[in-house]
MIMITOR-917427 format. One line per field, with one value per residue (C-alpha): x, y, z; residue number from 0; chain; residue in one letter. Coordinates in nm, 3 decimals, always signed. Layout:
BEGIN
x <- X, ...
y <- Y, ...
z <- Z, ...
n <- NUM, ...
chain <- A, ...
res <- a, ...
This chain:
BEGIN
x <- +1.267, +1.157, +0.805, +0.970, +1.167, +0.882, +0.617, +0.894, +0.890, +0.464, +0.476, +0.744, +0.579, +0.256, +0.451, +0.625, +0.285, +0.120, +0.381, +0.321, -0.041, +0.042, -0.262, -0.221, +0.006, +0.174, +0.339, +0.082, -0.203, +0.063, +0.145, -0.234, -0.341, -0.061, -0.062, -0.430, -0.458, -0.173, -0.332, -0.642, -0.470, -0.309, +0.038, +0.195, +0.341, +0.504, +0.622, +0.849, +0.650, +0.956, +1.032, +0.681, +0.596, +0.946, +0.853, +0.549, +0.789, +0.863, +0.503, +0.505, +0.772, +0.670, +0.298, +0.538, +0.735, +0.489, +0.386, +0.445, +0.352, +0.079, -0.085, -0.084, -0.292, -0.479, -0.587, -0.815, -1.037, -1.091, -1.314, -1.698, -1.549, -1.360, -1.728, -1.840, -1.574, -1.744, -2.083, -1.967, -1.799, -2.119, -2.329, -2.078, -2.065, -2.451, -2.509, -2.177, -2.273, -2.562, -2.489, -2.225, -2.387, -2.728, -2.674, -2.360, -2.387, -2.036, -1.991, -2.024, -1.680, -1.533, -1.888, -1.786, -1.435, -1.506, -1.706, -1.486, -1.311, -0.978, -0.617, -0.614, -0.322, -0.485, -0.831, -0.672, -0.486, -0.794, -1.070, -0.806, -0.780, -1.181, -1.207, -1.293, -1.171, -0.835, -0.884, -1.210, -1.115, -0.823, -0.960, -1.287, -1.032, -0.797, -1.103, -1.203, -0.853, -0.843, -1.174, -1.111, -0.800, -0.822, -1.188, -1.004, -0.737, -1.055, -1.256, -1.030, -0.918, -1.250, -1.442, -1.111, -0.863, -0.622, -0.242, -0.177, +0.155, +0.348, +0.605, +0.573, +0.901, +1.207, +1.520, +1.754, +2.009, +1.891, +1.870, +2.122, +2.317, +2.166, +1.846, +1.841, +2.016, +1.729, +1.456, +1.619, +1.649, +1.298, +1.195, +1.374, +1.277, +0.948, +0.883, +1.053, +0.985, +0.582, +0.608, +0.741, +0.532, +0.201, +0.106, -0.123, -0.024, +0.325, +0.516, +0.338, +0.254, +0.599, +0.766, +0.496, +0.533, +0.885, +0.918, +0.643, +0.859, +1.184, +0.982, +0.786, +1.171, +1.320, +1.556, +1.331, +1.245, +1.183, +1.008, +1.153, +1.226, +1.048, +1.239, +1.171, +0.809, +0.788, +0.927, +0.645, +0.399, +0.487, +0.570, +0.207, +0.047, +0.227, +0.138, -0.270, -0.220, -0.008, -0.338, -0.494, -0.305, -0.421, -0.797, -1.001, -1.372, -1.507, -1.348, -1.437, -1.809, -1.811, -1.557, -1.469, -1.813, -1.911, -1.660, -1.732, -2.109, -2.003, -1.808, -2.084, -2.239, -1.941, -1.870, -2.264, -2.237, -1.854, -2.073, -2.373, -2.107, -1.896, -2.189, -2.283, -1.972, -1.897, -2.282, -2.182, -1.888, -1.706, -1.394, -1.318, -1.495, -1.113, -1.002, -1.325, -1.311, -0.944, -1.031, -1.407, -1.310, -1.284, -0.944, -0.631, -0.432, -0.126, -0.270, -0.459, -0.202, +0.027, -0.287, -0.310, +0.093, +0.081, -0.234, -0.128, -0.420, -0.429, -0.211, -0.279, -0.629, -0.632, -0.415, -0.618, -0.945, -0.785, -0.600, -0.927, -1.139, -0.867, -0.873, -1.263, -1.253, -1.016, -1.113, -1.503, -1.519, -1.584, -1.812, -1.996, -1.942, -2.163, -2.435, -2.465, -2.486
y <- +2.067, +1.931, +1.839, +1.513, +1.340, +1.419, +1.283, +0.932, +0.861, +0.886, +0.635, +0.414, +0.438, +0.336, -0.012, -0.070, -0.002, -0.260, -0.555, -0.506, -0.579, -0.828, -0.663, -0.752, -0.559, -0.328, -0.178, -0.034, +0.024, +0.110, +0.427, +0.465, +0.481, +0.678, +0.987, +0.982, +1.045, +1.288, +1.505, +1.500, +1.619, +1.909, +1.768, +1.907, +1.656, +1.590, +1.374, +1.307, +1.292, +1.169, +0.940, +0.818, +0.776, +0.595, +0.310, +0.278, +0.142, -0.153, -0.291, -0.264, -0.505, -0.740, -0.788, -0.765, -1.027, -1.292, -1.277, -1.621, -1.750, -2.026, -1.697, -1.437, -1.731, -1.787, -1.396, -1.449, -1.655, -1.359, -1.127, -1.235, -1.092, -0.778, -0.668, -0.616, -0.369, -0.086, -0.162, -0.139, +0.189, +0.345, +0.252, +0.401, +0.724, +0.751, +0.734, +0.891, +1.224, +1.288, +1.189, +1.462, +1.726, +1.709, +1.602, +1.778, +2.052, +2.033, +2.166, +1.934, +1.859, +1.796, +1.544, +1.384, +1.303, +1.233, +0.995, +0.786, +0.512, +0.617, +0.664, +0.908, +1.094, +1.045, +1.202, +1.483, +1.593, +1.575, +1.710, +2.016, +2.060, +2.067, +2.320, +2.088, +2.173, +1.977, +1.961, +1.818, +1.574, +1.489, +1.425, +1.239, +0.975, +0.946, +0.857, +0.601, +0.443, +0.468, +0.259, -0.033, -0.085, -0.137, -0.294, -0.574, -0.715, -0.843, -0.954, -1.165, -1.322, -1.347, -1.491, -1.681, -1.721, -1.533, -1.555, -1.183, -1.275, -1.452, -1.288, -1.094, -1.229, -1.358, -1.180, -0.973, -1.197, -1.498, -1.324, -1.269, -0.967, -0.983, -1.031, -0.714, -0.565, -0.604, -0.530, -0.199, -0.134, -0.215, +0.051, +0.312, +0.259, +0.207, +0.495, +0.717, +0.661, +0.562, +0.960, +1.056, +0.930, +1.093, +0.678, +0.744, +0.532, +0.549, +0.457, +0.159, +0.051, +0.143, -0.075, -0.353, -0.361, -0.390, -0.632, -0.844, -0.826, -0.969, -1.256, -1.337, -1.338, -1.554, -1.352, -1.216, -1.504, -1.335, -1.082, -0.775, -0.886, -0.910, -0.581, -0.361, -0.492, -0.405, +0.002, +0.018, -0.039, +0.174, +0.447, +0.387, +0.384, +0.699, +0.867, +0.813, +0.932, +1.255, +1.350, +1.458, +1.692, +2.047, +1.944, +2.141, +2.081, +2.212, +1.948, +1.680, +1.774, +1.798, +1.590, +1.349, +1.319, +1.255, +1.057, +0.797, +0.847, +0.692, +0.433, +0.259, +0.319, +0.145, -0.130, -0.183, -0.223, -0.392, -0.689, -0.711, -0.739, -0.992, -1.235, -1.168, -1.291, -1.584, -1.696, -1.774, -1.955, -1.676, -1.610, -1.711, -1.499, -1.385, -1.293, -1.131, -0.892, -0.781, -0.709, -0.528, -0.312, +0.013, +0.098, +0.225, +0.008, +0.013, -0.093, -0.349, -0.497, -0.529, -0.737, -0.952, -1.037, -1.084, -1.312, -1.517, -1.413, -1.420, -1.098, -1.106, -1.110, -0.858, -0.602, -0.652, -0.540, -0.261, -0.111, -0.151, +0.079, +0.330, +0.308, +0.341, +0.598, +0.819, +0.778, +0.823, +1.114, +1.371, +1.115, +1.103, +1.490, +1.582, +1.300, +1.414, +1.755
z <- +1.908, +2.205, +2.070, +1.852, +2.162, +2.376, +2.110, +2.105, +2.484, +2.504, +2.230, +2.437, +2.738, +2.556, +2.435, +2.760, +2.958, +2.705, +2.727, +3.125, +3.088, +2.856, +2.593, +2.235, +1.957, +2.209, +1.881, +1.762, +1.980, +2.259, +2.115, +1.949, +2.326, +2.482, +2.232, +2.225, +2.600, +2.591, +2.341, +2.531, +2.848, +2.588, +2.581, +2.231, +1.990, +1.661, +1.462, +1.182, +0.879, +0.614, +0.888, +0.963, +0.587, +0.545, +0.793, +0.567, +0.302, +0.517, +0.491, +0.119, +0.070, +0.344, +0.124, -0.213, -0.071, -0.030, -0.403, -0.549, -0.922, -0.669, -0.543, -0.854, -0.997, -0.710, -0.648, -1.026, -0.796, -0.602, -0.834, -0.649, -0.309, -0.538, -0.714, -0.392, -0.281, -0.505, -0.389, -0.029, -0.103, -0.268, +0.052, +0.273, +0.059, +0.025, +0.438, +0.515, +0.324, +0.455, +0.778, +0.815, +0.621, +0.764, +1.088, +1.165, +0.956, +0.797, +0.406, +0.102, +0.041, +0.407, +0.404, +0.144, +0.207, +0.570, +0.455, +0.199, +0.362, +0.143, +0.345, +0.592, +0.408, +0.048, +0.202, +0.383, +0.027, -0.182, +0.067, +0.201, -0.232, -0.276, +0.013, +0.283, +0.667, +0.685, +1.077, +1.084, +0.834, +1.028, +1.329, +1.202, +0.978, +1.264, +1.489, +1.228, +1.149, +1.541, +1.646, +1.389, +1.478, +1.820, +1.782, +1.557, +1.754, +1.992, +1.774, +1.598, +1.925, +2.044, +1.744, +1.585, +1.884, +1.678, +1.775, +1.819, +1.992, +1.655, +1.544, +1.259, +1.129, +1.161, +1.325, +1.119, +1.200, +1.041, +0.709, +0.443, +0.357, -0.018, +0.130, +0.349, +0.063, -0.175, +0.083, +0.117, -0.243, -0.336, -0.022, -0.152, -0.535, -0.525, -0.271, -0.473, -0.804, -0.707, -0.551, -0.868, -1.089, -0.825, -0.720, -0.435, -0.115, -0.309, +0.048, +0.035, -0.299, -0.497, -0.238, -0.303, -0.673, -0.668, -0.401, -0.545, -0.915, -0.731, -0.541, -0.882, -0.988, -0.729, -0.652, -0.284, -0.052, +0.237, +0.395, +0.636, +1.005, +1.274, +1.401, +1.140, +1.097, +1.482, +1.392, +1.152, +1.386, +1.634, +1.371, +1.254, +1.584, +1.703, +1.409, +1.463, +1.835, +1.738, +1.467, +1.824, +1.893, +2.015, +1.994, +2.182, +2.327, +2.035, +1.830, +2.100, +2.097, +1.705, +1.493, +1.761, +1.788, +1.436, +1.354, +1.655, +1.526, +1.185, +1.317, +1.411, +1.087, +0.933, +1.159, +1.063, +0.715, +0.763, +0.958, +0.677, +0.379, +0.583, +0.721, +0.327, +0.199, +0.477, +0.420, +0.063, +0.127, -0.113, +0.143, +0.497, +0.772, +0.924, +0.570, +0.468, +0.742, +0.741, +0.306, +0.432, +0.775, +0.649, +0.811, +0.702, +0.466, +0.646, +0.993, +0.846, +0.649, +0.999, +1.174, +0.817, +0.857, +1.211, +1.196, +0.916, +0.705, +0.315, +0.319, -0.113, -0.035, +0.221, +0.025, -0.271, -0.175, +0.013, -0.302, -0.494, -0.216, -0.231, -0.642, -0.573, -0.371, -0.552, -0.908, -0.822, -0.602, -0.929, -0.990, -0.694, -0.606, -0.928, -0.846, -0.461, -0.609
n <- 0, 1, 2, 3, 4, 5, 6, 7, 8, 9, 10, 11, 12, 13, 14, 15, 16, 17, 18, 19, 20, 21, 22, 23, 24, 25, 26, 27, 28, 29, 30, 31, 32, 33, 34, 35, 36, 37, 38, 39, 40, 41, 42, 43, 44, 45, 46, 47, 48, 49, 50, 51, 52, 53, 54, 55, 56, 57, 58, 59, 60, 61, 62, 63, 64, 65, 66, 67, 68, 69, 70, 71, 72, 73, 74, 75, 76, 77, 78, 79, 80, 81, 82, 83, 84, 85, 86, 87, 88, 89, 90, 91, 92, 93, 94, 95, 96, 97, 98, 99, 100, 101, 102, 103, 104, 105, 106, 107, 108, 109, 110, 111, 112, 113, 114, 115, 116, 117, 118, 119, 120, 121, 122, 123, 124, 125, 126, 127, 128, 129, 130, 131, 132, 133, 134, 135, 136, 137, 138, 139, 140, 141, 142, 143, 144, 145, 146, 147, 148, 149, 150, 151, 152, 153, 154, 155, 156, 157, 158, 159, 160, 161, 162, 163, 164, 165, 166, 167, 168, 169, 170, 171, 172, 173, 174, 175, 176, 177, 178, 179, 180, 181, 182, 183, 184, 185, 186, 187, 188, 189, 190, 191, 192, 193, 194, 195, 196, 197, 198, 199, 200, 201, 202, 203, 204, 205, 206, 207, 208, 209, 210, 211, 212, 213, 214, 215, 216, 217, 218, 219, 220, 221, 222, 223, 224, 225, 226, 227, 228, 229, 230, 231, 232, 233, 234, 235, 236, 237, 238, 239, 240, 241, 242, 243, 244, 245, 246, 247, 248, 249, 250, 251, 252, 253, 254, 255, 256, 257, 258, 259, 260, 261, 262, 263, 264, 265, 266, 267, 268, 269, 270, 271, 272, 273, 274, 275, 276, 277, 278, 279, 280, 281, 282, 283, 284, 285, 286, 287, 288, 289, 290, 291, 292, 293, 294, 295, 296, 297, 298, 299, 300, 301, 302, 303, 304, 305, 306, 307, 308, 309, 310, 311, 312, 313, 314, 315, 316, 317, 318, 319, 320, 321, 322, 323, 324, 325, 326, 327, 328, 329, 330, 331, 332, 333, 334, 335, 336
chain <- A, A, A, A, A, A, A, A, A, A, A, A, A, A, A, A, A, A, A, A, A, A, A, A, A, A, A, A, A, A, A, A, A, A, A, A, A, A, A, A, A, A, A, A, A, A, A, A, A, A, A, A, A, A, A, A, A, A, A, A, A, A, A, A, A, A, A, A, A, A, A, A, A, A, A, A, A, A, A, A, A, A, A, A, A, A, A, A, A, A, A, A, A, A, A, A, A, A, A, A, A, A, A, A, A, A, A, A, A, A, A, A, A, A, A, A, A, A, A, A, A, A, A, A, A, A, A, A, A, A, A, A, A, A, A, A, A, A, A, A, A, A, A, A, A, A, A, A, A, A, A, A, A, A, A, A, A, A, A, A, A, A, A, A, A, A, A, A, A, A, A, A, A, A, A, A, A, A, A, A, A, A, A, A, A, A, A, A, A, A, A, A, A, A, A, A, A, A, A, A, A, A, A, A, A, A, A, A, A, A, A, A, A, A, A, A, A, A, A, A, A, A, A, A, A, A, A, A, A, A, A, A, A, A, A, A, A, A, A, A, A, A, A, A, A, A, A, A, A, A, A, A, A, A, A, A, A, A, A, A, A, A, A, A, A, A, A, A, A, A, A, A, A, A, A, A, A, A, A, A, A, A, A, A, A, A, A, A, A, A, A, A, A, A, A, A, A, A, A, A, A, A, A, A, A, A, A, A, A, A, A, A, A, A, A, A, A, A, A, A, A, A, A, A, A, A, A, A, A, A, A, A, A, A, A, A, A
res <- x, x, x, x, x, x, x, x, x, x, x, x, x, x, x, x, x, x, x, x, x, x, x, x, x, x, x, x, x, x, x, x, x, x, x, x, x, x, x, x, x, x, x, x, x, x, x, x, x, x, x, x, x, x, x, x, x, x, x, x, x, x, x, x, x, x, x, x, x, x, x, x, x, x, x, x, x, x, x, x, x, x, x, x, x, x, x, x, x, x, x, x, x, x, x, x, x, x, x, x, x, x, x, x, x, x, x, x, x, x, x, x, x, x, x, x, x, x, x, x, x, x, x, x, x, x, x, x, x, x, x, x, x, x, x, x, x, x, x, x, x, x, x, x, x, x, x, x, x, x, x, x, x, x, x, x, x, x, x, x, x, x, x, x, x, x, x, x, x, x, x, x, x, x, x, x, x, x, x, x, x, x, x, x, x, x, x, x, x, x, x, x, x, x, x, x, x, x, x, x, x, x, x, x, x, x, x, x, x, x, x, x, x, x, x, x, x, x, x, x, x, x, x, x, x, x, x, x, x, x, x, x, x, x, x, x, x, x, x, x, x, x, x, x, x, x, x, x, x, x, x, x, x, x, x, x, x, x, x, x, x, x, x, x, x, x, x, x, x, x, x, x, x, x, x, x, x, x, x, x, x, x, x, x, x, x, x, x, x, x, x, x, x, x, x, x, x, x, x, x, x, x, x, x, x, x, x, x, x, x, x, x, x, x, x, x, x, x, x, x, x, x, x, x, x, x, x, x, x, x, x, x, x, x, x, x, x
């Protein structure tokens, strides 16, 4: 019991250290930072999972919200930058395998699922399923949600001058009662019923559907406030720090190993695709990297809203790699075999 309240102050002392120093999105890299060096120093955490995947639910309807009859059209302009979301995926899962099964010796199917950039929770359930070590995968996708996520907040300051300090919203006080009301309702909904139905990413894309069918309505016209947008992250953040914990040195000189190793690889191949993309005038260079960095959908969807990136754009390449990723692995497990 004393684990969760424990695991809550690191990750508040991680945002209150990062306001101080006045370093960017102290909601989520804050507690990214402040569990990760806790669990390196052996402190034991947890965290809430229903809780964790709950604040999930808030992104979805912030990116549902934003749907508008001006951008549904808009997104059939985007299928040149789309194509290339398979091809991407393909090169990523014909380095990435052999790169952990030859080099680092691990088995076929925790290789393979190590190497697909698909959500950290999605990749855990399928590679645990296909007999694939469930801590090794979740230490080598935490590493990788980990590294792009703090790696982009600097390079979109440094190569755009991003504003990492807007707001991601507006107070709950300015908003309506019926507002609130339906933000809440499409959470709740379209987590629930998208876990129903087996929707992967359901805490994220059951609220998006149904928020995105009451904007297309008129009846949603704004998205969640800044406050609650500001809970997600550091529910996100603290949940990427708390994946470290209990690793020993084994794990450090292995999986945390490997998966820094393949960082590289991917912020490699994220960089060729993008300058590929920008070069041709297909997308802008800050949008095209937010859709192509192989993190995690939800972390990358907070930097899109807080930015004021194409958030449609963004989400859309994103839920098209996961779709990838998922429907092709008995695909790709019977061709690397």
């Amino acid at each position: 019991m004393i684990r969760i309240p424990l695991t809550f102050a690191i990750a508040a002392a991680g945002v209150a250290l990062f306001h101080l120093l006045d370093l960017p999105l102290p909601w989520l890299l804050g507690p990214i930072f402040a569990c990760l060096i806790s669990a390196l120093l052996g402190v034991r955490m947890q965290s809430i999972r229903l809780l964790n995947e709950g604040m999930r639910t808030v992104l979805g309807v912030a990116v549902g919200a934003t749907f508008t009859p001006v951008l549904l059209a808009s997104m059939l302009g985007m299928w040149p930058t789309l194509m290339l979301i398979p091809v991407m995926t393909i090169v990523i899962g014909l380095i990435g395998v052999p790169y952990f099964r030859r080099l680092w010796g691990f088995d076929f199917a925790t290789s393979y699922y190590s190497a697909m950039p698909g959500g950290l929770q999605d990749m855990l359930v399928f590679g645990e399923e296909a007999g694939g070590n469930p801590r090794s995968l979740s230490l080598i996708h935490a590493t990788r949600v980990m590294v792009i996520v703090v790696a982009l907040p600097f390079i979109l300051q440094g190569v755009w001058n991003a504003d990492l300090s807007n707001p991601p919203g507006v107070p709950a006080v300015s908003l309506g009662f019926d507002q609130l009301a339906l933000m809440v309702a499409a959470a709740l909904i379209g987590w629930r019923g998208a876990k129903a139905i087996g929707m992967f990413g359901a805490s994220i894309l059951g609220p998006l559907i149904i928020a995105a069918a009451l904007a297309l309505a008129g009846l949603l016209q704004n998205r969640p406030p800044a406050e609650a947008i500001w809970a997600a992250q550091f529910f996100i953040g603290m949940t990427v720090g708390v994946k470290y914990t209990g690793i020993t040195m084994a794990e450090i000189r292995r999986d945390l190993a490997a998966g820094l190793g393949f960082c590289i690889i991917l912020i490699v191949l994220t960089v060729i695709f993008v300058e590929g993309v920008y070069t041709a005038g297909l997308a802008p260079g800050m949008e095209t990297l937010l859709a192509f960095a192989p993190g995690g959908q939800a972390e990358l969807t907070v930097l899109a809203l807080i930015v004021g990136a194409d958030v449609a754009f963004v989400i859309a390449h994103h839920v098209l790699r996961i779709f990838v990723v998922i429907l092709g692995a008995p695909l790709f497990a019977r061709l690397f075999r």
